[in-house]
SERO-4910 file (N, C-alpha, C, O; in steps of 0.05 Angstrom, whole numbers):
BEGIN
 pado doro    nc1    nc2    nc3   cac1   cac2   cac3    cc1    cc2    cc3    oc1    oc2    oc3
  Unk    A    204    132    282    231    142    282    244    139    309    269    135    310
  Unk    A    225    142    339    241    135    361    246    113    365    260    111    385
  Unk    A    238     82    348    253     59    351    275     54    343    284     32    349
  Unk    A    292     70    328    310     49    326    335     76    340    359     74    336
  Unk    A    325     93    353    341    109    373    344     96    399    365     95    411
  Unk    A    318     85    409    309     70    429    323     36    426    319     18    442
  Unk    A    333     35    408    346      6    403    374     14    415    384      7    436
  Unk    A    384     30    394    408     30    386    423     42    419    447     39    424
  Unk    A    402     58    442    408     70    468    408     34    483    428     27    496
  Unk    A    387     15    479    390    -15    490    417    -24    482    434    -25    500
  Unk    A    424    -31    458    440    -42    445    479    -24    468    501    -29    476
  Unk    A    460     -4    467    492     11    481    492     -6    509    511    -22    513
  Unk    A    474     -4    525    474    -17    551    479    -45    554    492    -52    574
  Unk    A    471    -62    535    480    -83    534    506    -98    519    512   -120    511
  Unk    A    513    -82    518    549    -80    502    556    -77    526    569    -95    534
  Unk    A    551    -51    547    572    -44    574    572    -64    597    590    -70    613
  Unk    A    540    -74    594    538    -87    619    549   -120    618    558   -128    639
  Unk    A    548   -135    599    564   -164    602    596   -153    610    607   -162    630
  Unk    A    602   -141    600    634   -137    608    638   -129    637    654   -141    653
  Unk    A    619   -105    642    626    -93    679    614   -123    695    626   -130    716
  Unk    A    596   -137    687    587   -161    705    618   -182    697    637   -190    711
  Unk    A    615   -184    682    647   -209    686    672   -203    707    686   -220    718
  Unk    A    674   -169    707    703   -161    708    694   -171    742    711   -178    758
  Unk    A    663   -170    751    668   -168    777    662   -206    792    664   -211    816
  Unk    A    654   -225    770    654   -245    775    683   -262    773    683   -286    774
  Unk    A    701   -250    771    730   -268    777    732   -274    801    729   -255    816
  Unk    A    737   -296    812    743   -319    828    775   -304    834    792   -309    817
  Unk    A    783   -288    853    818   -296    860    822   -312    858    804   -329    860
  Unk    A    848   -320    854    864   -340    863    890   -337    861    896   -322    843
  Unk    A    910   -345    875    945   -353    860    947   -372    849    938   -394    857
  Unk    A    962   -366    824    973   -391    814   1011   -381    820   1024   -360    821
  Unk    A   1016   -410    821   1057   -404    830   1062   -427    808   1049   -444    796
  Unk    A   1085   -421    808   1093   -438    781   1123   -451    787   1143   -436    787
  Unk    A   1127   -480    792   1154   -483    798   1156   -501    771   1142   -521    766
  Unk    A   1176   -490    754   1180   -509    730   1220   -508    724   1240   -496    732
  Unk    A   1210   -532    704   1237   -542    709   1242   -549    664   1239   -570    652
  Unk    A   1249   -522    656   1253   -536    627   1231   -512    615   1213   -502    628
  Unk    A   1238   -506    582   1224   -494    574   1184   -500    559   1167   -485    549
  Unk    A   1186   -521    564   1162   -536    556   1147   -528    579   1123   -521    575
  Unk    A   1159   -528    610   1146   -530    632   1131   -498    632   1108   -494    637
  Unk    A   1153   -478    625   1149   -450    628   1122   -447    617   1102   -439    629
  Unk    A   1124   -454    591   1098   -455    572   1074   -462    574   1054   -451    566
  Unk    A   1079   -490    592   1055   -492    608   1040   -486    634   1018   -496    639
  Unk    A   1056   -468    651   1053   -455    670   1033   -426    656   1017   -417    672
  Unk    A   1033   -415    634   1030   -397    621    994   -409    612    973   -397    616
  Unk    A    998   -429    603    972   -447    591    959   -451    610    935   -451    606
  Unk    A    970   -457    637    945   -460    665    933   -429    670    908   -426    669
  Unk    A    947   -410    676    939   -390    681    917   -378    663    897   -366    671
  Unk    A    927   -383    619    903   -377    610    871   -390    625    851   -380    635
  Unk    A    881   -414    621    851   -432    627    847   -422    660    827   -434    669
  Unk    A    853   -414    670    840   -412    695    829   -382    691    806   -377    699
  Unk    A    843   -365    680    816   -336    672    798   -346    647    776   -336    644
  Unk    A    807   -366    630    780   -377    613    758   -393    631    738   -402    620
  Unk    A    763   -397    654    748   -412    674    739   -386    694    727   -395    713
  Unk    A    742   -362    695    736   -340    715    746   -335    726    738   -315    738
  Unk    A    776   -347    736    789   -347    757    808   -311    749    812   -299    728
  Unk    A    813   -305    773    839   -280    766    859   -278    786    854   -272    809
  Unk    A    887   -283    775    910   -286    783    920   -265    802    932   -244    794
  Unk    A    915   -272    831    916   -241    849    945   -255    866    948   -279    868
  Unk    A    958   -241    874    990   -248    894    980   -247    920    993   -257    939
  Unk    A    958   -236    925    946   -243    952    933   -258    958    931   -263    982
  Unk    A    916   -273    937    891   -288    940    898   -305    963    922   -309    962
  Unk    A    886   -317    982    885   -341   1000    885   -370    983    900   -388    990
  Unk    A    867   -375    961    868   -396    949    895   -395    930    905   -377    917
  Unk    A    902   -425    936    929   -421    916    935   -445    898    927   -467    905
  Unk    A    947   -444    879    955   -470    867    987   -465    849    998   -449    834
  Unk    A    990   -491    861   1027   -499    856   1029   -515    831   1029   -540    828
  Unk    A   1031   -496    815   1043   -519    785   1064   -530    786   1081   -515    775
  Unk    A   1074   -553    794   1103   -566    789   1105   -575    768   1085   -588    762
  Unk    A   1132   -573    745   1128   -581    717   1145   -583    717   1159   -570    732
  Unk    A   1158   -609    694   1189   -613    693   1184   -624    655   1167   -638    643
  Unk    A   1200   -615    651   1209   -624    616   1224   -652    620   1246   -655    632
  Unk    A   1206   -675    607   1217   -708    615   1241   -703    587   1264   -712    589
  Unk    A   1233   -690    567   1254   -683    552   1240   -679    519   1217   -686    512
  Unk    A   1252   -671    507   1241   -657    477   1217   -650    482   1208   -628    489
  Unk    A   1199   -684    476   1175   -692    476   1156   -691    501   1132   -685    499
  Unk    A   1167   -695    521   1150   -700    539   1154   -677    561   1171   -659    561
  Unk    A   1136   -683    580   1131   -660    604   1116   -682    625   1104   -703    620
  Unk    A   1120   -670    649   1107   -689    669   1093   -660    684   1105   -639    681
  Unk    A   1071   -660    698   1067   -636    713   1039   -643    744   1026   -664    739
  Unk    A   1034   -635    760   1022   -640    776   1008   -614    794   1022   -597    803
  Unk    A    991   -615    796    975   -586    816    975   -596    845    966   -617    854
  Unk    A    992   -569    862    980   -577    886    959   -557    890    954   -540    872
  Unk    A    944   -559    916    926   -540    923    926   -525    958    927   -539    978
  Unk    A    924   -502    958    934   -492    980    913   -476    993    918   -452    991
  Unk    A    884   -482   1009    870   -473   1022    860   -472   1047    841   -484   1058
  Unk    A    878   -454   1056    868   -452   1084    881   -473   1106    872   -473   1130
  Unk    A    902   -491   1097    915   -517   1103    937   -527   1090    951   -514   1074
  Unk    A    941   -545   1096    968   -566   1088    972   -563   1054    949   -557   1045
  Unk    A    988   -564   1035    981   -563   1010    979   -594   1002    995   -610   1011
  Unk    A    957   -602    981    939   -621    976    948   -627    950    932   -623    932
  Unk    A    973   -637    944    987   -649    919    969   -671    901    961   -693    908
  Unk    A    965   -656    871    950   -678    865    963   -700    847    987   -701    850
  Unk    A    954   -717    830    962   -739    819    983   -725    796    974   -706    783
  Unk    A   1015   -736    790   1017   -727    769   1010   -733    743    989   -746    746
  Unk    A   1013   -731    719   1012   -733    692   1030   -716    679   1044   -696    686
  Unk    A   1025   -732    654   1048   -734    644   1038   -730    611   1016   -739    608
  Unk    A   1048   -722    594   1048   -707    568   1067   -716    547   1087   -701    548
  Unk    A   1068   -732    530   1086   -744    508   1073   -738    489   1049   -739    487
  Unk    A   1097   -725    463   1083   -723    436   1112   -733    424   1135   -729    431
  Unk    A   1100   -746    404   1120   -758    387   1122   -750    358   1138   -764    344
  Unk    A   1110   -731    349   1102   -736    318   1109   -698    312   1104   -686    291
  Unk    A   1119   -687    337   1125   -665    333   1156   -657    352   1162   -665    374
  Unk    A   1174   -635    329   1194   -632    342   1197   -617    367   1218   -615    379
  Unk    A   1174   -607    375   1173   -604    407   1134   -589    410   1119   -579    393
  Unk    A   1133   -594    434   1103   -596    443   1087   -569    434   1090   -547    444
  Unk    A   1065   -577    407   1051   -547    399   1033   -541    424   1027   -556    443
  Unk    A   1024   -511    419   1018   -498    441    989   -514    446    983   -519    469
  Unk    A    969   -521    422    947   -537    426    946   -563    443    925   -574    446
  Unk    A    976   -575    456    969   -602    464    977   -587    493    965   -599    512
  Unk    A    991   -566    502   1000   -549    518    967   -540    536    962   -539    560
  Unk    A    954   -536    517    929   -520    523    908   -545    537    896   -544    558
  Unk    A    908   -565    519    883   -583    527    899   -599    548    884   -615    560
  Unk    A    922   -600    556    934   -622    580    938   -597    602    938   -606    625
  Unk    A    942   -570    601    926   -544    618    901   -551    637    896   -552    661
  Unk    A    887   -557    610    856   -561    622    843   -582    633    821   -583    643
  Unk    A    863   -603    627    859   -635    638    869   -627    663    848   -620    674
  Unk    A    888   -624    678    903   -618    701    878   -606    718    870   -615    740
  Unk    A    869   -584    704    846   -570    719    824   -575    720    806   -562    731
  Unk    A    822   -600    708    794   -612    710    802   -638    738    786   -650    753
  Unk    A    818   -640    737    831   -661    768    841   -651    781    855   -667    794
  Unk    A    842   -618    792    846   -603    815    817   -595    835    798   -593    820
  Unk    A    813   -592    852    789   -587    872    787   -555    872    799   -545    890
  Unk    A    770   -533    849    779   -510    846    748   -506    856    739   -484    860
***
């Protein structure tokens, strides 16, 4: 009869403890967001998810920083580029660029995975 009291007291501890260990593994960082168009807004919004889906947490003080520049090429498209700001000069990276044709303006899914492409070609 004391096993499954003795479980169910584990089972409590290990529900509390992944959560208190994550909250204290976030990475600061800033993200700033210069956008130009409502597509851009959207994806300023989509970097910031993927960078706390990556550990990161969005602090206004952090020392590390990153500059989303984003501009709406128009309907369809978006152009956007990361700079990076540590400790030095800021370190502009390559832009890219985002066209969809087959929809009346950019769903949040192509928003999300060209998020995460960006951040996979920033130095984080």
């Amino acid at each position: 009869m004391k096993s499954p009291r003795l479980l169910a007291s584990c089972m409590g501890v290990l529900l509390v403890l992944p959560q208190h260990a994550w909250s204290e593994s976030l990475r600061p960082i800033r993200l700033s967001c210069e956008t130009q168009g409502p597509a851009a807004i959207r994806l300023c919004d989509a970097v910031r998810d993927e960078l706390a889906r990556r550990g990161f947490s969005d602090q206004p003080d952090a020392e590390f920083q990153l500059i989303l520049k984003a501009s709406d090429s128009d309907q369809h498209g978006l152009r956007a580029r990361i700079g990076v700001v540590d400790g030095g000069p800021m370190r502009e990276g390559q832009e890219a660029e985002l066209s969809i044709m087959d929809h009346a303006s950019i769903p949040e899914s192509a928003l999300r995975s060209f998020a995460a492409s960006l951040l996979d070609h920033t130095p984080l």
